[in-house]
C-alpha positions in Angstrom: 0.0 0.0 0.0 1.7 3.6 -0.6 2.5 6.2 1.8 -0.3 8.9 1.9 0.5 12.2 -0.1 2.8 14.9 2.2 0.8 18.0 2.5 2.4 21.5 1.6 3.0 22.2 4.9 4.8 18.7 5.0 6.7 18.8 2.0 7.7 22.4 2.9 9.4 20.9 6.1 10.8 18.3 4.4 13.3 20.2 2.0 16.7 21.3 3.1 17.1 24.4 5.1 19.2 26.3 2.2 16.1 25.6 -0.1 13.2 26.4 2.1 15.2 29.8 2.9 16.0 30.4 -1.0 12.0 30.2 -2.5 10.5 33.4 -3.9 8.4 35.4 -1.5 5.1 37.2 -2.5 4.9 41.0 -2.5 5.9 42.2 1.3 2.6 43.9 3.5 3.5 46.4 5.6 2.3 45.2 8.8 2.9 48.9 10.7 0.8 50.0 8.2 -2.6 50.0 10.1 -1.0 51.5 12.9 0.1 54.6 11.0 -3.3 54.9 8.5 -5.2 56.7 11.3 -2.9 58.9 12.6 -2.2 60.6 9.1 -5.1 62.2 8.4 -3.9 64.4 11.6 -0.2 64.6 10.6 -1.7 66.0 7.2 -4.0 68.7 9.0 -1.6 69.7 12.0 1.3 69.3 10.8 1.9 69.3 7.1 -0.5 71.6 6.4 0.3 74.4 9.0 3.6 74.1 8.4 3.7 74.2 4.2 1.5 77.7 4.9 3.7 78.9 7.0 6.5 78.3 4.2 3.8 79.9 1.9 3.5 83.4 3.9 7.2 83.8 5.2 8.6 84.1 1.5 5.3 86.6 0.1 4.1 89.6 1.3 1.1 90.9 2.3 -0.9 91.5 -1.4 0.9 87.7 -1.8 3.5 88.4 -4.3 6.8 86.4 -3.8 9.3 88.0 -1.9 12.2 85.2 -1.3 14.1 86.2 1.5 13.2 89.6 2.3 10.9 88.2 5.3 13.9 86.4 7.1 16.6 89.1 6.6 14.2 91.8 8.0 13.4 89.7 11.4 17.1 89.1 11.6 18.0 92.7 11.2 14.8 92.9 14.7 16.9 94.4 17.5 15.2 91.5 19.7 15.9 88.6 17.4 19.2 87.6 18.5 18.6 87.8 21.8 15.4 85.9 21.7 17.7 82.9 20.0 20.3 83.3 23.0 17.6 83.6 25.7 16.5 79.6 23.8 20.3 78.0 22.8 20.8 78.5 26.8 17.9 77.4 27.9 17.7 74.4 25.7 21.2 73.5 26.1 20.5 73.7 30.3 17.4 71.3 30.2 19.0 69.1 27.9 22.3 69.0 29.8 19.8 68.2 32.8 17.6 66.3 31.5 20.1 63.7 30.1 22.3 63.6 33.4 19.6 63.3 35.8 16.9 61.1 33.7 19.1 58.7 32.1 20.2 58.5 35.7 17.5 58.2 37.6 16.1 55.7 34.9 19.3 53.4 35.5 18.7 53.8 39.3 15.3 52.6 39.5 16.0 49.8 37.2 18.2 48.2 40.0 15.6 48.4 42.4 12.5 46.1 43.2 9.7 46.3 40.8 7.1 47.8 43.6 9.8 50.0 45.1 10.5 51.3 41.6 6.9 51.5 40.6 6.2 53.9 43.6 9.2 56.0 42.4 8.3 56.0 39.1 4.6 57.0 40.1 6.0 60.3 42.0 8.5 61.1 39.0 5.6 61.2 36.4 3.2 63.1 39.1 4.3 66.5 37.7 3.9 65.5 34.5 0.1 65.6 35.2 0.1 69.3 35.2 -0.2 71.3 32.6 2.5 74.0 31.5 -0.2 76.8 32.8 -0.4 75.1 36.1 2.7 74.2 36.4 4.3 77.7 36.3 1.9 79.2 38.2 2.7 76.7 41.4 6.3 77.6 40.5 5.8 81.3 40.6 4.8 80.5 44.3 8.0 78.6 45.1 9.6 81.2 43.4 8.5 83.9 45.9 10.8 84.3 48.9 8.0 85.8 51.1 5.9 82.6 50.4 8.0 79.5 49.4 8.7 76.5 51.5 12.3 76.4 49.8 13.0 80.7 50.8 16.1 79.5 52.7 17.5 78.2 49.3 16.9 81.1 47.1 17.9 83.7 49.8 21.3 81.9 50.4 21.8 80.4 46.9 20.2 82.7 44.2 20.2 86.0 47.4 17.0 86.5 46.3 15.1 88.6 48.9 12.2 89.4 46.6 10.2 87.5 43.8 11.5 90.4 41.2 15.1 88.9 42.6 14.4 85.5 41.5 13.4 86.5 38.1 15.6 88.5 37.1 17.1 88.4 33.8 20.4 85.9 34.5 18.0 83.5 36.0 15.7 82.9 33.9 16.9 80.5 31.8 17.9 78.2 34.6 14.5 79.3 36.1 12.3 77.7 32.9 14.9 75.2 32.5 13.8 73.8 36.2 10.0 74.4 35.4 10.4 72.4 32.4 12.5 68.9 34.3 10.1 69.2 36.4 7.1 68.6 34.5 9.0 66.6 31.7 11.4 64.5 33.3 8.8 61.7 34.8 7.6 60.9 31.4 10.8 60.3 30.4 11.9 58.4 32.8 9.1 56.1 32.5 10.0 55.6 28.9 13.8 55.5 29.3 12.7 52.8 32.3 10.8 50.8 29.5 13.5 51.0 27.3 15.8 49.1 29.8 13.1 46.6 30.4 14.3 45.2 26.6 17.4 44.8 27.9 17.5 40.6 28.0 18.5 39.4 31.8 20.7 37.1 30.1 23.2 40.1 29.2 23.1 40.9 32.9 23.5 38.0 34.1 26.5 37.0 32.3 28.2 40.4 32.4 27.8 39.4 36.7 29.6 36.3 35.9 32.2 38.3 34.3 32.7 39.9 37.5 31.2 43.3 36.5 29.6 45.2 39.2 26.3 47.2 38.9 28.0 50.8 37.9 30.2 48.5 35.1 27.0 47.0 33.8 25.0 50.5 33.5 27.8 52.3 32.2 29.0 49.7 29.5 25.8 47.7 28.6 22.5 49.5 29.7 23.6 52.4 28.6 25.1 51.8 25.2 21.6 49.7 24.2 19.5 52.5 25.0 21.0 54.9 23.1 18.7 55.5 20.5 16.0 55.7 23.3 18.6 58.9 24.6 18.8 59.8 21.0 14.8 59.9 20.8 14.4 62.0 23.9 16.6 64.7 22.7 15.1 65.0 19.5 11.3 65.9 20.9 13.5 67.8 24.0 15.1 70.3 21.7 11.8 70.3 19.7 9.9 71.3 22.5 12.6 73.2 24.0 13.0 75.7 20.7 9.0 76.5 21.2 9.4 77.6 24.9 6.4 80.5 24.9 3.6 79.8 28.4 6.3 80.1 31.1 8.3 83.1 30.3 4.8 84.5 29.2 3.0 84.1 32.3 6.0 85.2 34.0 5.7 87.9 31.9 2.6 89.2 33.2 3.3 88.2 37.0 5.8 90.2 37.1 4.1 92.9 35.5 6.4 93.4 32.5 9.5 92.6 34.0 10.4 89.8 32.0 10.3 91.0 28.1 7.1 89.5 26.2 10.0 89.0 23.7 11.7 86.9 25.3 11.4 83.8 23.6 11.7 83.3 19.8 8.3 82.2 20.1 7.3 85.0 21.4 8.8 87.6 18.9 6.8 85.8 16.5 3.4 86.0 18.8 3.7 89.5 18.7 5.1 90.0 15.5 1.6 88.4 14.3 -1.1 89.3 16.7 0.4 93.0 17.8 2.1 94.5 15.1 0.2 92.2 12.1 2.8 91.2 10.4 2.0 87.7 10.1 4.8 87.0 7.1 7.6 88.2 9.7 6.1 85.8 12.2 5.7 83.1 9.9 9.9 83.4 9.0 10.7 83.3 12.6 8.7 80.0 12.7 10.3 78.5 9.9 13.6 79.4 11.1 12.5 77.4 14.5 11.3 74.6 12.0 14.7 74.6 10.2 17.1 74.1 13.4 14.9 71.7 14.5 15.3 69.6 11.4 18.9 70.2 11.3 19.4 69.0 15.0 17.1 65.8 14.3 19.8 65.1 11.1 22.6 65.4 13.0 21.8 63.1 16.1 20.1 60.8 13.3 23.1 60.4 11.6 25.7 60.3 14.8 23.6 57.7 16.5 22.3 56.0 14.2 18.7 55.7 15.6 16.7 54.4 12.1 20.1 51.9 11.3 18.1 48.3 12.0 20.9 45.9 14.1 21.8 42.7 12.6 
């Protein structure tokens, strides 16, 4: 009597290795694909749109005839453009510098610790994060208010502040928003930079232990170097966020009652470029100057660390 007939599935197991491996595939699907369909409709109307009419009104004028350039020399040539950029490259480079340091930090911290110690930690980090940017300044223009604050032993004997108009003053206030901004932003990222080592496989650990490395060895030379792109990540949407700093040093603004410059911020040049003085194509070059640093930072720590190169 013959042997019954192998199935596909059968015969398909039943071939070498090399051949299995070497048959023609079918077209690929992309399986992220229905994961990304619903959020483009949004990237098309917030993002892609706004941004190619902003393009549109920075190089015309007002009657819409092309102007090229004219738009982006004349805001440079502003008496309160360049300061407005410096008042942002030190603020962003102080949050960034801090909230590397302390978050990758922390993140490696917690990760040696006991899963409900570090859950309670991680709960308090991300607490913060619950408040919006509004809020959040507010409750720091109460800490920041020596007559007030719990912490008024700290800002009379390290910033000598004796009055709220001390703590604000102009060489602060970068450190000032930089602190307001860990402080509502760090939690989330440690939670994510947390999650990140999660991936890491205990078996790596374990065997860099049997190596005899100890627990700074293993966050210094093997957590940290496979989270990298994770650090990459967070300093891309950082200095994103960071280059469009405009509700803290606005409502400081006002609390101080006009103290703080409401130009302080490239951001908000171009607020008041638009909505005071009605020069929307002026405001519309300051954002596209925002939009091009932006890109040019992502390039660069793209192509350094190689977040989009696929391992293996």
């Amino acid at each position: 009597m013959s042997s019954p007939a192998l199935t596909s599935a059968q015969a398909e197991a039943a071939q070498p290795r090399g051949l299995r491996a070497a048959r023609p595939r079918g077209p690929r699907v992309p399986r992220g694909l229905p994961f990304i369909v619903p959020y483009l409709p949004f990237l098309i109307a917030f993002g892609i749109a706004p941004m190619l009419y902003a393009l549109d009104l920075a190089v015309t004028n007002d009657n819409g005839g092309v102007t090229g350039f004219h738009n982006f020399v004349r805001t440079f040539r502003d008496y309160r453009f360049v300061p407005a950029f410096e008042h942002i490259l030190l603020y962003t480079s102080v949050w960034l510098g801090t909230l590397i340091v302390f978050v990758v930090g922390l993140a490696l911290l917690l990760h040696g610790r006991a899963n409900r110690v570090s859950a309670t930690f991680r709960f308090l980090f991300y607490m913060p994060g619950a408040l919006a940017g509004a809020a959040s300044v507010l409750v720091w223009l109460f800490m920041l208010d020596p007559a007030v604050s719990p912490g008024s032993f700290l800002l009379r004997h390290v910033l000598g502040a004796q009055l709220f108009v001390q703590s604000i003053a102009p060489g602060n206030l970068p450190f000032v928003f930089a602190m307001i901004a860990f402080w509502t932003g760090a939690g989330g990222w440690i939670v994510v930079m947390y999650g990140a080592l999660n991936t890491i496989p205990d078996e790596l650990e374990e065997a860099a232990r049997i190596d005899g490395a100890g627990p700074f060895t293993i966050a210094l030379r093997l957590k940290l170097p496979l989270i990298r792109k994770w650090i990459a990540y967070m300093i891309i949407l950082s200095f994103a966020t960071g280059t469009q700093l405009f509700i803290e040093p606005q409502l400081v603004n006002e609390a101080s009652l006009g103290l703080v410059p409401d130009t302080w911020s490239s951001n908000q040049l171009a607020y008041q470029l638009a909505f005071r003085y009605g020069d929307f194509n002026a405001a519309a070059a300051i954002a596209v100057d925002l939009l091009v640093i932006g890109l040019l930072a992502a390039v660069l720590i793209v192509t350094r660390t190689g977040l989009f190169r696929r391992e293996g």
